[in-house]
N, C-alpha and C positions, 0 to 999 in steps of 0.2 A: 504494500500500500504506500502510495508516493504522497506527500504533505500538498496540499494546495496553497501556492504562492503568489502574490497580489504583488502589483506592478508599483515603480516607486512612484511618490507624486513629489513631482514639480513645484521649487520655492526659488522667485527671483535671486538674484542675488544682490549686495549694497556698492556704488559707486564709494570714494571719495566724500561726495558730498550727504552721502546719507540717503540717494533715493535709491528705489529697485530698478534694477537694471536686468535684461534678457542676460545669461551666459548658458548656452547649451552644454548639459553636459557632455562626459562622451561616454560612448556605447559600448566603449572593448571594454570599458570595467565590467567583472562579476553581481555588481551592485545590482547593473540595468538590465540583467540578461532576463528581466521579466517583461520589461519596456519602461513606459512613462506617461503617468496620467496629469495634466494639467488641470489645473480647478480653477482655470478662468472662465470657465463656464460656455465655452465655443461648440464642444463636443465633450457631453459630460461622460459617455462611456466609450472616448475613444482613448484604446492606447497605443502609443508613437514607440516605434519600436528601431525606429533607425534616426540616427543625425539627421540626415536630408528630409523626412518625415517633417520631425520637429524644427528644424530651422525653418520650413513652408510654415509651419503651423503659427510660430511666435510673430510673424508677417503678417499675419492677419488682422483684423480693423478690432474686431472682435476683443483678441488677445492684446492690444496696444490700448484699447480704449482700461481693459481692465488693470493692466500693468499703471496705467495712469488715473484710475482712481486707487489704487493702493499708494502710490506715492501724496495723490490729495489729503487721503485720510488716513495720514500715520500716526499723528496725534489720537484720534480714536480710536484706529487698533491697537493701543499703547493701553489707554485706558480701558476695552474691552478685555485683553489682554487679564489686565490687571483684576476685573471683578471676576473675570473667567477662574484664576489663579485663586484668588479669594474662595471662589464656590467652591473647587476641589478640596482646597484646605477644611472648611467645615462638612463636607461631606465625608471627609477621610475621620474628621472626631466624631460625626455622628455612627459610622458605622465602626469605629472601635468602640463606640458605648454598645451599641446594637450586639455586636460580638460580647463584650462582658455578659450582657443581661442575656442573650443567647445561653453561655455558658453556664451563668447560674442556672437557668430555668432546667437545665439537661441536666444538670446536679441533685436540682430537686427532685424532678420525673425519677432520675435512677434512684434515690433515697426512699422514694413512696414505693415505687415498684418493687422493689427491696421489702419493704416493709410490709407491703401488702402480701408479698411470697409466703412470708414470715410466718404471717396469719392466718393464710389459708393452710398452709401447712399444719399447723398447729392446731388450727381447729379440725380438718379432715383428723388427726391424731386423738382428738377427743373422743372426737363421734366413735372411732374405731375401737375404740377402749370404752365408750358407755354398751355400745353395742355388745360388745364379750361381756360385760357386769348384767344386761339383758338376760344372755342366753343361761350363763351361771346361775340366773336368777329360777331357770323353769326347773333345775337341777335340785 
């Protein structure tokens, strides 16, 4: 059975001045032998699987127009970023409480279960012993 593996996705890279800029990467690395998915939103399930592919691709009005609102709005993906980063962080404390309270609650279940064993146990040993005091009884 062979692992199923997903194509890499595509991240501008930064000039000098701090905008995104096209740099293709290249194709002989190991990295790309899946291809290369773009999320500029042109061709959302296409994957470019040679240089010359993607270099036609980033050419496009499409991919320029997007490439050029991510440079508008870097200040906002800074801050999205930023609450993004926030929500994981209290989502990671709330499922470590989630996990404690998980772990007691299974502590308790096996303690009762336990305990309820105990009981039936103990009482099935009753009955078994009133039952012979019974039968000794007709004796």
């Amino acid at each position: 059975m062979e692992l199923a593996t997903e194509p890499d996705t595509y991240s501008p890279n930064m000039d000098e001045k701090g905008n995104y800029i096209d740099k293709v990467p290249s194709f002989h690395t190991n990295s790309l032998v899946n291809g290369l998915r773009c999320p500029c939103g042109t061709r959302k399930d296409k994957i470019y699987t040679s240089h010359a592919m993607f270099t036609a691709h980033i050419k496009t009005k499409t991919h320029e127009k997007w490439l050029q609102d991510l440079n508008t709005n870097k200040a906002n993906f800074y801050i999205e970023n930023q609450k993004l980063r926030d929500t994981v962080h209290s989502q990671k404390i709330m499922i470590g409480k989630f996990e404690i309270e998980l772990s007691n609650k299974n502590m308790t279940i096996d303690y009762l279960t336990q305990q309820l064993v105990k009981m039936n146990s103990s009482s099935s040993n009753k009955q078994a012993s009133t039952a012979n005091d019974l039968i000794m009884f007709d004796i």
